[in-house]
C-alpha positions as CSV (number, residue, x, y, z in Angstrom):
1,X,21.3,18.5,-2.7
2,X,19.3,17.1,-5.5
3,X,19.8,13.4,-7.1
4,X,18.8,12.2,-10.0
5,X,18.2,9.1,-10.9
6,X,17.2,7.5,-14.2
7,X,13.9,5.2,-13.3
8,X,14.1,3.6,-16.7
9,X,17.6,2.0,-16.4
10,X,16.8,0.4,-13.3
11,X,16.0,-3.4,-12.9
12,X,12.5,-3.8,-11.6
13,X,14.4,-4.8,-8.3
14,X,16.6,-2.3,-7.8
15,X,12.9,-0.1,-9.0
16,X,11.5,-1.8,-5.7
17,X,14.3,-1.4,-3.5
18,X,14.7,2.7,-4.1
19,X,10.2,2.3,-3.6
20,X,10.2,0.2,-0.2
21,X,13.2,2.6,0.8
22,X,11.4,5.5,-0.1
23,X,8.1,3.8,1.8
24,X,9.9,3.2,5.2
25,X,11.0,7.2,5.2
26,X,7.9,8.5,4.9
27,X,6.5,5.7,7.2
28,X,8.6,7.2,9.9
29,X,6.9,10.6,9.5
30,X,3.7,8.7,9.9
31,X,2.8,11.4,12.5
32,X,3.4,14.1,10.1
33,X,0.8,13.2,7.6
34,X,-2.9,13.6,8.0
35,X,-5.0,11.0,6.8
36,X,-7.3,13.0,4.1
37,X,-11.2,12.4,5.1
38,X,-12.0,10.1,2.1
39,X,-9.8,7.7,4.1
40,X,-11.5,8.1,7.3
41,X,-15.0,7.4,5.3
42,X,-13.3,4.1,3.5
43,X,-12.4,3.2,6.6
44,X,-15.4,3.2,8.6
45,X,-17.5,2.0,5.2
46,X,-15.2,-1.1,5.4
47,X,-15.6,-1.4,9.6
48,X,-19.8,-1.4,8.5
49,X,-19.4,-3.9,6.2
50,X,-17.7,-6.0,8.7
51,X,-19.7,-5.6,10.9
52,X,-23.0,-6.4,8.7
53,X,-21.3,-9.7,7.2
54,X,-21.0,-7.9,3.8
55,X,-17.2,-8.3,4.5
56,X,-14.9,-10.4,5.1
57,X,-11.5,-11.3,6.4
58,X,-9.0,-13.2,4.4
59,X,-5.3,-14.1,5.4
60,X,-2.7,-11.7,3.3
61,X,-0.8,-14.1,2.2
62,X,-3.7,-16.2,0.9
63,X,-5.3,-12.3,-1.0
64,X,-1.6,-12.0,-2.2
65,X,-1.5,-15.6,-3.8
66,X,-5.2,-14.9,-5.7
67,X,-4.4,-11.3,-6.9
68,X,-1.5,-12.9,-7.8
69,X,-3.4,-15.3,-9.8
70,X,-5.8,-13.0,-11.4
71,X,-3.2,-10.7,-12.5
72,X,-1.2,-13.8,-14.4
């Protein structure tokens, strides 16, 4: 069975709805999908930096509010 749906005549929230609903399916076949290898290496670049002080931790709701605020 194939639906289509018209992106374009969506409101921006019913855009997000049908995109976090999407998200959660495929985040339940988490076990199905193989993290590609330039992941992996992102990953441990970030856990170096970390590691090295070149990184640092911020609260999500706090990066949230300042991407927020560049992007304004």
């Amino acid at each position: 069975m194939q639906n289509t749906i018209e992106i374009k005549q969506l409101s921006r929230e019913e855009k997000l709805r049908v995109m976090e609903a999407i998200w959660e399916d495929l985040s339940n076949e988490e076990e199905q999908v193989e993290s590609p290898d330039w992941h992996k290496k992102a990953l441990q670049e970030t856990e170096r930096r970390l590691s090295t002080g070149q990184e640092k931790i911020v609260d999500w709701q706090d990066a949230k509010k300042e991407l927020r605020k560049r992007f304004e």
